[in-house]
C-alpha positions as CSV (number, residue, x, y, z in Angstrom):
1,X,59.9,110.1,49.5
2,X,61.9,111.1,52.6
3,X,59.6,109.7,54.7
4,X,59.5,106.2,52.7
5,X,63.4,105.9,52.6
6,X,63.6,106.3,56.5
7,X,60.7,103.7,56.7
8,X,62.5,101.6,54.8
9,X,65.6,101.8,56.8
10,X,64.0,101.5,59.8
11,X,62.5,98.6,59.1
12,X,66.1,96.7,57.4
13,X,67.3,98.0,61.0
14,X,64.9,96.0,62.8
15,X,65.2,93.1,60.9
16,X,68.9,93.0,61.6
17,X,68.3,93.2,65.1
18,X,65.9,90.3,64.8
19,X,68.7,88.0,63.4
20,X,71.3,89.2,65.3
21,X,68.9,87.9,68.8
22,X,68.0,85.3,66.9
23,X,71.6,84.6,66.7
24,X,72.5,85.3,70.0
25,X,69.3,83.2,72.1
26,X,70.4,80.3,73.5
27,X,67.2,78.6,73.0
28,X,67.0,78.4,69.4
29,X,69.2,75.9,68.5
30,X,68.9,72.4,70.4
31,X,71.7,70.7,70.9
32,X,72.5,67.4,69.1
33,X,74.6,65.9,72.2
34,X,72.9,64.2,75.3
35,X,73.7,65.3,78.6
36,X,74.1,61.6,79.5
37,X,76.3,59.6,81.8
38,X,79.4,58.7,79.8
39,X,79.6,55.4,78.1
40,X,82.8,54.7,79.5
41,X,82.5,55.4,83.3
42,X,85.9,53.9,83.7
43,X,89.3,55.8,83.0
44,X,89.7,56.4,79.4
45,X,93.4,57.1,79.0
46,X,95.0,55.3,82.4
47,X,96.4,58.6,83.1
48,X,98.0,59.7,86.6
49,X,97.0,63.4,87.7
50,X,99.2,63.3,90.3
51,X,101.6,64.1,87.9
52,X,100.0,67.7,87.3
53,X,102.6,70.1,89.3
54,X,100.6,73.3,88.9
55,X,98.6,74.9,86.2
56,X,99.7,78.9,85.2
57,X,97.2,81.3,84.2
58,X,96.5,85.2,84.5
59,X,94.2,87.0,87.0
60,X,93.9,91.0,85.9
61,X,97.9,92.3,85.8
62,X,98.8,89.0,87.6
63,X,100.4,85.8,86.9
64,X,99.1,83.7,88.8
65,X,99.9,79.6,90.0
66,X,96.8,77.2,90.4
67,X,96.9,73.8,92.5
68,X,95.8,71.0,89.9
69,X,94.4,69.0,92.6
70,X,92.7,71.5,95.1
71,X,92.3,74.4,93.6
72,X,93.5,77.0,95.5
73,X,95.7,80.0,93.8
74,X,98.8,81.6,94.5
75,X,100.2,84.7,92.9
76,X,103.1,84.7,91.2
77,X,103.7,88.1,90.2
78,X,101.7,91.5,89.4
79,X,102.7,94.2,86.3
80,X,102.6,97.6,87.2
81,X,98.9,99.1,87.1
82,X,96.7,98.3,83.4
83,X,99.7,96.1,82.1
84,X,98.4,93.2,81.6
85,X,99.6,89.4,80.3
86,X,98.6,88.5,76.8
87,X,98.0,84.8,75.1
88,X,99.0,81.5,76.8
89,X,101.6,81.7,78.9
90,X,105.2,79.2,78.4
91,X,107.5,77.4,80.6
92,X,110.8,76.5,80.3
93,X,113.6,75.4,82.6
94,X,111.9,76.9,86.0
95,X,110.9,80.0,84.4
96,X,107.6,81.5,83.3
97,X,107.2,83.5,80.2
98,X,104.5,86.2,78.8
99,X,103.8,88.7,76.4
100,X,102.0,92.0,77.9
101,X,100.3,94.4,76.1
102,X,103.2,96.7,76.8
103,X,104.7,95.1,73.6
104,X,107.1,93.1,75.6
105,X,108.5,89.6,76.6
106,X,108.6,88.7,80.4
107,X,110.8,86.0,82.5
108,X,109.1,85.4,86.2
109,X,110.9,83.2,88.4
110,X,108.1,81.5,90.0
111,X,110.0,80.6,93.3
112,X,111.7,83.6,94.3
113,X,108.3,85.8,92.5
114,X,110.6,88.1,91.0
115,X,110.5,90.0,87.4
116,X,114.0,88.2,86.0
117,X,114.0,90.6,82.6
118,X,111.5,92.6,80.4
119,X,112.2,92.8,76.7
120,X,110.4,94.7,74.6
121,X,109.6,93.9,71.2
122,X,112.3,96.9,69.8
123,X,110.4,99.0,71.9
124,X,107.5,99.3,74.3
125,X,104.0,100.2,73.0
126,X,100.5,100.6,74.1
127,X,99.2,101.8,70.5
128,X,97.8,98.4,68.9
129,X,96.8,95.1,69.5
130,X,98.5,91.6,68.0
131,X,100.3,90.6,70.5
132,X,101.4,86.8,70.0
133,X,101.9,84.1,73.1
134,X,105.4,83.1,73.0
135,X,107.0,80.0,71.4
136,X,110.1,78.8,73.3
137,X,112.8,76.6,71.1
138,X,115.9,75.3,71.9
139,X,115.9,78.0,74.3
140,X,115.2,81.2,72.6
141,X,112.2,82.9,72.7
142,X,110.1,83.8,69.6
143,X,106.8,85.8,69.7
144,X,105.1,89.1,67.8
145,X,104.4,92.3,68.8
146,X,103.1,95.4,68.0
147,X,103.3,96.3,64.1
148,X,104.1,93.5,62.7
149,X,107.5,93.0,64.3
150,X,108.7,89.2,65.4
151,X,112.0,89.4,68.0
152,X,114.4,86.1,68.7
153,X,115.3,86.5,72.5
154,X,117.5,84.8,74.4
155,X,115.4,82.9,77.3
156,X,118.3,82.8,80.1
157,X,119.6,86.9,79.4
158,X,116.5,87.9,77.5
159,X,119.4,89.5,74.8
160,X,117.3,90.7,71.8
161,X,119.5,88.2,69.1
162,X,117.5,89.2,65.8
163,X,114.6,91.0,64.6
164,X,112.1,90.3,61.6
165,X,109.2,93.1,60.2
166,X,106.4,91.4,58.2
167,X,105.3,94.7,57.2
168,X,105.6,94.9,53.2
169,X,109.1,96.1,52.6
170,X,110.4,95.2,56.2
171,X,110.3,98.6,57.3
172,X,109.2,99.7,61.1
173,X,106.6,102.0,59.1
174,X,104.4,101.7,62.3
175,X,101.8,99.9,59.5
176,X,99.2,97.9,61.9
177,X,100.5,94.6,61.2
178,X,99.6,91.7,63.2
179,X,101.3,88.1,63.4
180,X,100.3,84.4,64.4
181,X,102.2,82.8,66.8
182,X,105.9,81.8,65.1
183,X,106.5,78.0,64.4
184,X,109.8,76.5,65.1
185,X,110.3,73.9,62.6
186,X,113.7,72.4,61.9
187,X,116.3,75.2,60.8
188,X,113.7,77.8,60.1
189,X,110.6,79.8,61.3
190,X,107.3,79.9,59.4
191,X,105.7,83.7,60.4
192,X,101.8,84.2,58.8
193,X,101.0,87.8,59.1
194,X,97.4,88.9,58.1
195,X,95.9,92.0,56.1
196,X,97.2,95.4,58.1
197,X,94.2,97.5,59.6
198,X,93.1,100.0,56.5
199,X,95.5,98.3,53.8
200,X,95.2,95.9,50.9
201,X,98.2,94.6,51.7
202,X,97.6,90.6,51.5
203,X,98.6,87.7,53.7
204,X,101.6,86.2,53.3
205,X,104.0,83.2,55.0
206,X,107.6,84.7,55.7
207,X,109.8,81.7,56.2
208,X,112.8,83.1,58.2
209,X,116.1,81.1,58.9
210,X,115.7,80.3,62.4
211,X,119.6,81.5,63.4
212,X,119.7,85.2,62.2
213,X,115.8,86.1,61.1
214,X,117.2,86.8,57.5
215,X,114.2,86.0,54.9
216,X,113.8,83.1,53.0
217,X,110.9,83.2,51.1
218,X,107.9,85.1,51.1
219,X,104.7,84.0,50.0
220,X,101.5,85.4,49.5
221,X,98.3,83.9,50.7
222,X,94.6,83.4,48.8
223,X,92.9,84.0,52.1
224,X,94.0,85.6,55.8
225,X,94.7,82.7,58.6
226,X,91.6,81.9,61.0
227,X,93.3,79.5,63.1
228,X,97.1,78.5,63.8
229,X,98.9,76.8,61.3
230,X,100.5,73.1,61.9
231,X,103.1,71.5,60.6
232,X,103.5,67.5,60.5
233,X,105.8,65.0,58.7
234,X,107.1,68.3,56.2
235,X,103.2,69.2,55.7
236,X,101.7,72.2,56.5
237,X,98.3,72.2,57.6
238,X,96.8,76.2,56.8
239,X,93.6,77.4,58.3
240,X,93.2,80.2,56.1
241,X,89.3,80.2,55.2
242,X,89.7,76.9,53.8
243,X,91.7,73.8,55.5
244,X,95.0,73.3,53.5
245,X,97.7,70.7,53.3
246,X,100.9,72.1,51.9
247,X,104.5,70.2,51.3
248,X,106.7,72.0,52.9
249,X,109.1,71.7,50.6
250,X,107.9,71.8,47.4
251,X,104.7,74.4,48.6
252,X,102.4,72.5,46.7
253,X,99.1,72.0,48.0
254,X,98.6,68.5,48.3
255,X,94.6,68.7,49.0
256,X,92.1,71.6,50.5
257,X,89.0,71.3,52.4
258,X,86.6,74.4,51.6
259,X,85.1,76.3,54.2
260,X,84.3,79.8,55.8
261,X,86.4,79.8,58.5
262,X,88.6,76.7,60.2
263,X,90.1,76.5,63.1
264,X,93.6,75.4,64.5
265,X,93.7,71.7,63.3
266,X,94.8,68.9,65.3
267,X,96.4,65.9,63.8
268,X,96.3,62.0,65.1
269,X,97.8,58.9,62.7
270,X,95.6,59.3,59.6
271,X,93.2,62.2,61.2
272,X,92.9,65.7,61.4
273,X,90.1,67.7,63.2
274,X,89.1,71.0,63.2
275,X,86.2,73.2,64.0
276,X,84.5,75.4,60.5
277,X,81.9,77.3,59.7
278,X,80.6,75.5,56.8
279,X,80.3,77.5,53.3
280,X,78.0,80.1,52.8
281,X,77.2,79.5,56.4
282,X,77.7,82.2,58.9
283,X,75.8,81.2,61.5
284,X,76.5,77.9,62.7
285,X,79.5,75.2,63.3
286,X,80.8,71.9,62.5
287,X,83.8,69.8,64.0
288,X,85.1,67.9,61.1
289,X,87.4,65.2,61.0
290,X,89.3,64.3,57.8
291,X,91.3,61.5,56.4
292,X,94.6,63.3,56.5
293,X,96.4,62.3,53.6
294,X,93.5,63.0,51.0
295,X,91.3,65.6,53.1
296,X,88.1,63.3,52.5
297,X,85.4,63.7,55.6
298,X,85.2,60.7,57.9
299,X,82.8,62.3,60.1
300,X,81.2,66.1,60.9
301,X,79.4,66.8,63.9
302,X,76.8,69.8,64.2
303,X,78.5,72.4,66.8
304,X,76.1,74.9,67.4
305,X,77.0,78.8,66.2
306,X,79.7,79.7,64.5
307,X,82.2,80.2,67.2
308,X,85.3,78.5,66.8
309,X,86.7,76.2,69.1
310,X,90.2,74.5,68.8
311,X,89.6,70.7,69.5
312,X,92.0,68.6,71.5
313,X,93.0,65.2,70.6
314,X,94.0,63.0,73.2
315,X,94.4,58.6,72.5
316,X,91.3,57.9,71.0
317,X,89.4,60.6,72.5
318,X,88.7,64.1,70.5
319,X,88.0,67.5,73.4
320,X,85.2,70.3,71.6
321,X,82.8,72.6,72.4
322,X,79.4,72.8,71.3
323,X,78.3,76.9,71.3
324,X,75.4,77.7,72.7
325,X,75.9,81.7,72.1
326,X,74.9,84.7,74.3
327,X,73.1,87.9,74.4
328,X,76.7,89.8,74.8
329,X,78.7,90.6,71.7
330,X,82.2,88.8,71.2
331,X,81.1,86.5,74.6
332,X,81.7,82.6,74.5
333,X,78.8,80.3,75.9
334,X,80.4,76.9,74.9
335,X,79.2,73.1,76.1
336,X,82.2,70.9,76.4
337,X,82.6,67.2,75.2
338,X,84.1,64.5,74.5
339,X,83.6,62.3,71.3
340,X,85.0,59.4,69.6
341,X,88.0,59.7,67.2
342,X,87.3,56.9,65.1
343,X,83.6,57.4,64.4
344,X,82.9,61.0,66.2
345,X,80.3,59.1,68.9
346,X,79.8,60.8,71.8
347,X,81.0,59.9,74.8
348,X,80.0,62.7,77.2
349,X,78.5,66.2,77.0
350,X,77.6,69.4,79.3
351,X,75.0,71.1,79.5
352,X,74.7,72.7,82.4
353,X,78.6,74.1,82.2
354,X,79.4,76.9,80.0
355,X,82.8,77.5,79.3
356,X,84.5,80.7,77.6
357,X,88.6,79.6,77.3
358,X,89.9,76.7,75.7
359,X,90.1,73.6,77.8
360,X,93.7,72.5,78.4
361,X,93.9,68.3,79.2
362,X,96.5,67.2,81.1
363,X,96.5,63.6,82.7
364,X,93.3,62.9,82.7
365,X,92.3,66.4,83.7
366,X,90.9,69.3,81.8
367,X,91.1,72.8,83.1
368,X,89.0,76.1,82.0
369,X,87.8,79.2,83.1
370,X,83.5,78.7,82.9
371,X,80.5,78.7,84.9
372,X,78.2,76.3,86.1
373,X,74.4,77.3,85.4
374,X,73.1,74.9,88.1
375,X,75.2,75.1,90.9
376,X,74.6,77.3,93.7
377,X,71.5,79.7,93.9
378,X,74.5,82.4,94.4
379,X,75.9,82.9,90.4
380,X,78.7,84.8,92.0
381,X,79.4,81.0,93.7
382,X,79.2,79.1,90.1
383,X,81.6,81.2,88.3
384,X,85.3,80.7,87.9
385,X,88.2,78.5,87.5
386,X,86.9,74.7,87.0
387,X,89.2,71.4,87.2
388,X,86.9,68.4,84.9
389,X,87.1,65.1,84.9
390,X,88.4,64.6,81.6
391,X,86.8,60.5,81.1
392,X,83.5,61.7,82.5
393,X,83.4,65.3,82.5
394,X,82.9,65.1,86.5
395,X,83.8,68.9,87.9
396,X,86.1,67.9,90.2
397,X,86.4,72.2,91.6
398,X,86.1,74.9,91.5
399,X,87.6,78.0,92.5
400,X,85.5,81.5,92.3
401,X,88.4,83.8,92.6
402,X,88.4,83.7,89.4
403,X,85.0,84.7,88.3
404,X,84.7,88.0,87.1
405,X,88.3,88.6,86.7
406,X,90.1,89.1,82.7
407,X,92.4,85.3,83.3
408,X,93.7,83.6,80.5
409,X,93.3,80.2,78.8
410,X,96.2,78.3,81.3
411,X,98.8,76.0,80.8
412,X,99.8,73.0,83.1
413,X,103.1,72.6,84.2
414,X,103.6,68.2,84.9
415,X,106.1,65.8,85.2
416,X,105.4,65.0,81.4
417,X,105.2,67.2,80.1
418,X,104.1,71.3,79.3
419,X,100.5,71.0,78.6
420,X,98.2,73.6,76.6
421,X,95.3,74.4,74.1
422,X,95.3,73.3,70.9
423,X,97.2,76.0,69.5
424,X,99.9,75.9,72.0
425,X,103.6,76.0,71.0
426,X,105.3,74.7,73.4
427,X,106.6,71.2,74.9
């Protein structure tokens, strides 16, 4: 009988192992897109890249300034030994700003390269993860740290003005609590926390008053967020498992799109797109795009696994990635491309790039960290930093500094304009 039971398991083990490299091949699933020439070879949204002043990302402990139109790096500043950046980085008035995983806010001065202040987040801590990017509003500072604790900082002194716990009775119980970003919105701040480690504590939404922290209203969520939440014309759009629209000020949902998992949503006119895992699916992807007042599908395209992406919306034009997966747990092996708004036709797609961070557009550019499989015999040489072509999807360069190095999705820094993924708070 002993015996039989360790048969038995052994043979559930292997068949787990079967899906899971069934999962992970990336032959198994053939793409939908073409790798084509794009149907519009001319410029697609009349855009000037000269505008592009410099894109900001993170190299190891380093912030670090790219050149949007060559490619070449410069560093900006380097933490002390295994402190290290966390999220996207923000900009605001001349100065850099990032979270590091020593529970703390950072200014950086990119001209002079110097460290203006360090704030921790009440104090500094290397015990957890949940570190938030920062969100900068009318010049104060709001990001999560450690524990479940959200801080209001002054950008110019980095003065600690308020504090907020989301932990369940506001204490500093050291309860692993971790945070989305904050949204800024009007006269308050809308905070999603999601189920602590080892706790049934649910999910909730804390709205905050924006000017001293104090809480508002508290309320608790059917499902944990799986993307960043947006908020449009007093609607709240809430990736929590499902895709929801909620009035801001009544907190009625208005209509719900069900799902597995969504991702950050992005809204244009009358549509909304978002990557999902369809339901009862947990193996593959779809980018849907719904009519946004009533949450009725006008289109879903097949994405590949269930990795989600958040899309980018630009004119008429709708940024994804098609995933491909890998052999390496938690790794992205994504396909970017480009697709039609109105009708979800495609209009370019690569196969032969693999990207693993969100690409960031920014006049007529997009920028990622990737690697492409049929470039140089050397891999070392294909791996890195790319700048696209965002109307064909033309790579444009490359640099390989980059390539093996922990970097960061990046922001771009332009006359018009502070430019980021699809989840970024910022200008």
């Amino acid at each position: 009988m002993r015996y039989l039971s360790k048969s038995i398991l052994y043979i559930i083990l292997l068949l787990v192992l079967l899906v899971i490299a069934s999962c992970s091949s990336e032959t198994n699933e053939e793409s939908l897109f073409e790798d084509i020439k794009t149907n519009n070879p001319n410029d697609l949204f009349n855009a000037d890249p000269s505008l592009n002043n410099f894109v900001i990302t993170r190299w190891d402990e380093s912030v670090v300034i790219v050149n949007p139109e060559t490619g070449s790096e410069e560093i900006v500043y380097t933490f002390d030994d295994f402190i290290y950046p966390e999220g996207v980085a923000n900009y605001y008035n001349g100065v850099i700003y990032v979270s590091t995983d020593d529970n703390a806010i950072n200014a950086i001065n990119p001209e002079t390269k110097t460290l203006l202040w360090d704030v921790p987040m009440l104090e500094y801590d290397f015990s957890s993860l949940g570190f938030t990017s920062i969100n900068i509003n009318d010049g104060i500072c709001y990001a999560s740290g450690s524990f479940g604790v959200m801080v209001a900082v002054d950008a110019i002194s980095g003065e600690l003005l308020w504090y907020y716990s989301s932990n369940i009775n506001g204490e500093l119980d050291n309860l692993l609590t971790e945070n989305r970003i904050p949204i800024v919105h009007k006269d308050k701040v809308y905070l999603f926390s999601e189920i602590p480690f080892a706790s049934s504590i649910p999910p909730y939404m804390h709205i905050l008053d924006k000017n001293t922290g104090k809480l508002i209203n508290k309320i608790e969520l059917p499902y944990e967020t799986t993307g960043e939440p947006v908020i449009c014309n007093d609607i709240i759009y809430l990736p929590a498992k499902n895709m929801y629209a909620i009035d801001l000020n009544s907190l009625e949902v208005i209509w719900s799109f069900a799902a597995d998992a969504v991702s950050t949503p992005q809204i244009s006119a009358d549509k909304i797109v978002f990557h999902g895992i369809p339901v009862d699916d947990t193996i593959y992807s779809r980018l849907y795009c719904l009519d946004v007042n009533t949450g009725t599908p006008s289109w879903i395209i097949e994405t590949g696994f269930d990795t989600m992406w958040t899309p980018t919306i630009v004119n008429d034009v709708v940024f994804g990635v098609y995933e491909k997966a890998s052999s390496f747990a938690f790794a992205r092996n994504g396909r970017p491309f480009a697709v039609n708004l109105n009708d979800g036709s495609q209009i370019w797609y690569k196969e032969d790039i693999s990207i693993d961070t969100s690409p960031v557009y920014a006049n007529g550019r997009l920028f990622f960290h990737g690697h492409n499989i049929t470039g140089t015999a050397d891999i070392d040489e294909n791996v890195g930093f790319f700048s696209m072509n965002a109307s064909t999807g033309e790579i444009l360069w490359l640099n390989n500094t980059f390539r093996y190095d922990y970097i960061s999705t990046p922001i771009v820094v332009a006359q018009n304009g502070i430019f980021g993924p699809g989840y970024f708070q910022g200008n």
